[in-house]
N, C-alpha and C positions, 0 to 999 in steps of 0.2 A: 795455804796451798799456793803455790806459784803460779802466776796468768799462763793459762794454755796457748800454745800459737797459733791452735784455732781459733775462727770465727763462724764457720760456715762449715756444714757436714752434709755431704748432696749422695743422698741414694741412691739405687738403682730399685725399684719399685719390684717387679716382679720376681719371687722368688725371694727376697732380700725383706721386703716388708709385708709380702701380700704371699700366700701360701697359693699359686695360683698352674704350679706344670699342668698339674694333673688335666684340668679345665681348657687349657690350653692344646694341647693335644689332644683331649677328646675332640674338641668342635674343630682343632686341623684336619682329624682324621674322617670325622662327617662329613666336611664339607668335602674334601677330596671324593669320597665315595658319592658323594652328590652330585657328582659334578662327572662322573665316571674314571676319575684318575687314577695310577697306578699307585699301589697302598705303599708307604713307608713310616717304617717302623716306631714304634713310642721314644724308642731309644734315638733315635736319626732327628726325631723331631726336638727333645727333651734339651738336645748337645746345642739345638741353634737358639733355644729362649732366651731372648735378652737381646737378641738382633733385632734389626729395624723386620718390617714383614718381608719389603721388597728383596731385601737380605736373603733372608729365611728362604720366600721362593725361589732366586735363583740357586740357592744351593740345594735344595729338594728337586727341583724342577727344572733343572738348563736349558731345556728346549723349550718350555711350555709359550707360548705367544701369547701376545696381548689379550686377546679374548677370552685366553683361557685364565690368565692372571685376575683379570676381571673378575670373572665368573667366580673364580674361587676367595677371594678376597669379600666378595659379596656374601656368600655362601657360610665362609667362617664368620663374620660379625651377625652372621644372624641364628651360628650356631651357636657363636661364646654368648650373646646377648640372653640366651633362654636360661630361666632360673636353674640356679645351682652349678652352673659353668663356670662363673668369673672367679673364685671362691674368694678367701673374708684375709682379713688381718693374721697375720702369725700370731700366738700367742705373747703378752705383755708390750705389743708394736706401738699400743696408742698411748699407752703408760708412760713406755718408755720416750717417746717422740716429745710427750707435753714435758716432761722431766727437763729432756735437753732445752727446751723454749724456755722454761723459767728458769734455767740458770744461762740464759744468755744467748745462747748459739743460732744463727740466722741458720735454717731448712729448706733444702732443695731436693727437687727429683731431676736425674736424667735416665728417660728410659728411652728401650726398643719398643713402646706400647704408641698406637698415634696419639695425638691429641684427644679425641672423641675418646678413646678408649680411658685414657688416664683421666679427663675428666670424670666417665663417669666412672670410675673407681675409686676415685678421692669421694664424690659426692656420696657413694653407696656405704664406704666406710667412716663416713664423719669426721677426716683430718685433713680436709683442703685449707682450712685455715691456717694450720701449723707451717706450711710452705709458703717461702717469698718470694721464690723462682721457679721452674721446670721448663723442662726443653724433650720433646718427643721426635720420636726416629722420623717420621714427617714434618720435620721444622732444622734439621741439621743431618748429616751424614749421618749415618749407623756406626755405632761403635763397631769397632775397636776407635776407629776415628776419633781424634780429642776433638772435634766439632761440638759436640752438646754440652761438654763440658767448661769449654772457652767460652761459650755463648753466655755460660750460667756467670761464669767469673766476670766476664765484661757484666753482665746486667748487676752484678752485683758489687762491682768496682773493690773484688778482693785479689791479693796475688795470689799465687797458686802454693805457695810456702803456708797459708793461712786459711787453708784447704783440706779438709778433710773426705775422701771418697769411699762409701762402702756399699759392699754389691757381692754378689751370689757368685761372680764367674768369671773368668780369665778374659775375658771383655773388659769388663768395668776396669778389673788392674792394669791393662796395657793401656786403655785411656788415660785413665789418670798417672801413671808411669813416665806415660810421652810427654806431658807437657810438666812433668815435675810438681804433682798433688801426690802426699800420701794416699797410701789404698791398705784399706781394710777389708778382707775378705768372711763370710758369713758361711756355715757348711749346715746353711737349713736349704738350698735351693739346688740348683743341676750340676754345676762343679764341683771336682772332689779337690780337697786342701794343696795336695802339692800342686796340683794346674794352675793355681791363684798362686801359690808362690813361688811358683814359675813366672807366671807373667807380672809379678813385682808386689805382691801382696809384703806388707811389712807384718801383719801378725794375721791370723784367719780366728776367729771366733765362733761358739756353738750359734750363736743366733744375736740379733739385733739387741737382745736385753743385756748382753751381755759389754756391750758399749759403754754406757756410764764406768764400769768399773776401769775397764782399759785407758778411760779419758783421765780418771782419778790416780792411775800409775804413771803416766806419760807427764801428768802435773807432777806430781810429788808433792810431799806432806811439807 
């Protein structure tokens, strides 16, 4: 088989490796009613996963002031943090992840989740090891932004030709699009196929396990 021009394949975590809307949107939608705010919908909420939070709030909430930002930021981490909220791995995620490490491929994450949060999601699911890099919506711009993504390339002193990007959502593709990294799109998370191949998906995939094969066609025999 012919050398792939990858080296490096950077996820986008939620939705893409972690089966996590659902979780997501329920502790938005607690925390909002905890906090007295106006309800919006699964669907409203579902379309911005994958955004940084500050993101997310101001497109939920245009007006809402600092204190109330606060308040509800407080309120969701200590709704997502209660058992059975954050939820687990997609099926075959961890199979597949150690697969690509032993045939070579340096692993990264850029998500909309913070720091705190992706830490402990990596530590709850047992594949913080598999990653050499990650970069969180609180440490770089929020996607669309190629910010997290640059970050990840400089720390890992690869060019963006030798770059692999895959992620759930018309975010991840226009990231990785703008500064010129392939983008692979996944239809286990919140966006439907043509929006990723709208916004520059070269192929979209049922789910993450489905990767190895696509890497093994792109090589050739």
């Amino acid at each position: 088989m012919k050398r792939l021009p990858y080296s490096l394949i950077v996820f986008d975590w939620d939705g893409t490796l972690m089966d996590s809307a659902a979780g997501i949107v329920g502790a938005m939608q607690a925390a909002a009613a905890e906090i007295g705010l106006p309800d919006r919908s699964a669907e409203q909420m579902r379309e911005l996963i994958g955004l940084g939070m500050d993101e997310v709030l101001a497109r939920l909430y245009p007006d809402m002031d600092v204190d109330h930002v606060r308040s509800l930021l407080a309120a969701y981490r200590k709704q997502y943090g209660t058992p059975g909220q954050a939820g687990q791995l997609f099926p075959g995620v961890a199979e597949t992840l150690v697969g690509l490490r032993r045939q070579g491929f340096e692993l990264a994450v850029a998500t909309g989740k913070s720091r705190h949060g992706l830490d402990r999601a990596m530590a709850s699911t047992g594949v913080a090891e598999l990653f050499a890099y990650s970069r969180c919506a609180d440490e770089s711009a929020s996607k669309p932004a190629p910010d997290m993504l640059e970050d990840i390339l400089i720390r890992a002193a690869t060019p963006p030709e030798q770059v692999l990007m895959v992620g759930d959502t018309e975010y991840d593709m226009a990231m990785a699009s703008s500064i010129g990294v392939m983008a692979v799109g996944v239809d286990c998370g919140v966006h439907d196929i043509q929006r990723m191949l709208n916004a520059g998906a070269h192929s979209v995939l049922e789910d993450v396990r489905g990767l190895p094969a696509w890497l093994r066609e792109r090589g050739g025999d």
